[in-house]
Each structure stands twice: as C-alpha cells, then as structure tokens.
C-alpha positions in Angstrom: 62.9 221.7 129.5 66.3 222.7 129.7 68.1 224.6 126.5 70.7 221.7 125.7 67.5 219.8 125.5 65.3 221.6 123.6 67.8 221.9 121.0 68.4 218.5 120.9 64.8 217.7 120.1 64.3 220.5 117.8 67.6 219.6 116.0 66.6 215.6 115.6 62.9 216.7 114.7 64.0 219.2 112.0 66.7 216.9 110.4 64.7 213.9 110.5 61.5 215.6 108.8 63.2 218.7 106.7 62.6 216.9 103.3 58.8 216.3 104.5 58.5 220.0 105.6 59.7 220.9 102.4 57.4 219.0 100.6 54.1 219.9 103.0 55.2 223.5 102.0 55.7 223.1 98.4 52.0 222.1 98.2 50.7 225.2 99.6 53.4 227.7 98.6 54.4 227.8 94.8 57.7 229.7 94.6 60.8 227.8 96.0 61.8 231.3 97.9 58.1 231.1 99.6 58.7 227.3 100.3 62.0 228.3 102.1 60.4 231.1 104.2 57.4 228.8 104.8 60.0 226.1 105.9 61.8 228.4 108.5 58.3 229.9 109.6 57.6 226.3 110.4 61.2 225.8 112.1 60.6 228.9 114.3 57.0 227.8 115.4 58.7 224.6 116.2 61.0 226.1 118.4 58.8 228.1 120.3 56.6 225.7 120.9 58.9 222.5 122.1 58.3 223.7 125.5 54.7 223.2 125.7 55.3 219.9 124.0 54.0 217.5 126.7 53.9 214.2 125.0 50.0 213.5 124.6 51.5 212.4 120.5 54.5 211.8 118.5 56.8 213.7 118.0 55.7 213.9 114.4 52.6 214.1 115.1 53.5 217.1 116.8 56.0 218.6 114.1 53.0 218.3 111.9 50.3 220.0 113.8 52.7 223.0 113.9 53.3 222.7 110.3 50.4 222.6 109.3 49.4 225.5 111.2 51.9 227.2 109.7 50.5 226.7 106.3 47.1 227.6 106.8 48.4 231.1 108.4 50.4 231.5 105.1 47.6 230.9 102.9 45.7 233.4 105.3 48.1 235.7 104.5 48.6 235.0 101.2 45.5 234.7 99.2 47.1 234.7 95.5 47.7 231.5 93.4 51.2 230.9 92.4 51.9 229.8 89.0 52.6 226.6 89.0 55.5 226.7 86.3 57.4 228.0 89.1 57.5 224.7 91.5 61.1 222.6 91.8 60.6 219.0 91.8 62.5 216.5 93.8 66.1 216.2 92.0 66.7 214.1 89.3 68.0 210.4 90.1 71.6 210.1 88.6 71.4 206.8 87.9 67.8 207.1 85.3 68.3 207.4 81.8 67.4 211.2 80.4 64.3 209.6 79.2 63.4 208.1 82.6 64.2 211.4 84.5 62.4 213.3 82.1 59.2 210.9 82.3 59.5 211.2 86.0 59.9 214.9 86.1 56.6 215.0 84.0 54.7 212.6 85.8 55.9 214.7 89.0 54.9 217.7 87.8 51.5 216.6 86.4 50.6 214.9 89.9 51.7 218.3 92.1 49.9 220.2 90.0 47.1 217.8 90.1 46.8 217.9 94.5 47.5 222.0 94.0 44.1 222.1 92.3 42.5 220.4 94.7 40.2 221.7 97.5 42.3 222.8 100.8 40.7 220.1 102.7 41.6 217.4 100.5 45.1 218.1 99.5 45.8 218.6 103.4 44.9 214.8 103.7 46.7 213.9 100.2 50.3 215.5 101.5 50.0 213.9 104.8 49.4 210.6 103.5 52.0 211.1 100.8 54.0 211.7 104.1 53.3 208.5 105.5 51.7 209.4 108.4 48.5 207.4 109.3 44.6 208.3 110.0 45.3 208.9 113.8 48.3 210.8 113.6 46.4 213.1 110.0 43.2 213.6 112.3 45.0 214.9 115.5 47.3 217.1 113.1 44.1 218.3 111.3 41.7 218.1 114.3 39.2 216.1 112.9 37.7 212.5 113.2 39.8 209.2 111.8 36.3 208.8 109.9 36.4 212.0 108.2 40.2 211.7 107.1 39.4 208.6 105.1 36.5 209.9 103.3 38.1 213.0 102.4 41.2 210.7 101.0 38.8 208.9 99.1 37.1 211.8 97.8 40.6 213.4 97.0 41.8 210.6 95.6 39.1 209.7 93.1 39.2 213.6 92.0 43.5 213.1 91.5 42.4 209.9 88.9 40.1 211.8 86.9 42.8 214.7 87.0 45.5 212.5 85.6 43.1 210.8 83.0 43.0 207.7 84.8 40.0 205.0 85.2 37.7 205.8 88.1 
C-alpha cells in the first residue's frame, strides 16, 4: 500500500468513526485527558497497522479490533478506577429546553455510569452495540462466537435494568 493511500484510508476511517472512538474510550477511560490519549493511542495503532489490513472484514470491523485492543492494553496498564464525576457527556442539544438538557444529561450520566460498573466482558459487548455494529462484526472484534455475544448482551443488559431501577 502506497503512502497517498494509506493516508487516505486512515483519514476516512478516523473521521468517519472519531465520535465512536471517543465514546468506546470514554467507557474504559474516565478522565477526558485519558480519553484523548486513549483516542490517539488508538489513531496510532490504526496507522501502523493499515498495512497489514488485508480485507478478510470491514473496515470497521477492523478500526474496532484495533480499538479495542487498545483499550484492554490501557486498562492493563492502568489498573485504578476513575471517578466517575469526572466523565464529559455528549454536548448539550441547543434546541432542548434547560429542563430537557438537564434530564438528558442525568439520564446520560446515570446510564454510563451504569455500563462503567459493569463486568469488562459485558460492557465491551454494551458499547459495541451502542455502536451499532452487529453480532458478526462484535465477535470478530472481540474474538469470540456470534452465540456468546448475544448472551453476554442479554446478561449485560438485564444487569443495566436492575441498575437503572427498571422492571426486569
């Protein structure tokens, strides 16, 4: 793969997915500095590894594996639990009502805080779904079965309801 190329793909894969990567590393890394560094960690793995990208998934698919990799290296590394009163939310929508915004900032806050207190191996599954990316794609990113993503989903979500006081 040529240079012009490569950074072509690496440009169009970061811009497309930069708000997913952000969000994939605010749910392992609590501090927005951490989430920055964890972002470019990810950027740079990316990079590096576009050569040996031979197109056995998607692109994403791809992106994600890395990313993920990424993450579990950090949490390797860094073994101490952030305090969550530290996380940035999404920005506010100007258009909501300071009531709205505020409800939705609570209700973000109470749900991340919610799939940051769950076991690794279920909030790995939670954020990739959250991410829209299917069974297939979440097993080949997490190397394990179709079968086992769904009943870890199912397991994570029915822990997230009884987390946020809803009915089983």
């Amino acid at each position: 793969m040529d240079r012009h190329t490569r950074e072509t793909q690496f440009h169009a894969l970061l811009t497309a997915n930069l708000p997913a990567l952000r969000r994939l590393a605010a749910s392992y890394a609590g501090r927005m500095a951490e989430q920055e560094d964890l972002v470019q960690d990810i950027a740079l793995a990316l990079w590096q590894a576009l050569p040996r990208f031979r197109g056995e998934s998607s692109s994403r698919t791809f992106l994600f594996r890395i990313a993920h990799n990424r993450c579990l290296s950090y949490l390797s590394r860094r073994r101490i639990n952030d305090s969550l009163d530290e996380l940035e939310l999404d920005p506010a929508d100007p258009m909501a009502s300071p009531e709205q915004t505020l409800d939705n900032q609570q209700a973000s806050q109470r749900l991340l805080q919610a799939v940051h207190r769950l076991p690794l191996n279920h909030r790995q599954v939670v954020v990739l779904a959250l991410e829209d990316l299917d069974y297939q794609e979440i097993a080949a990113v997490l190397g394990i079965s179709e079968n086992n993503v769904g009943v870890r989903l199912n397991r994570a979500r029915a822990q997230l309801r009884i987390a946020l006081g809803e009915d089983p």
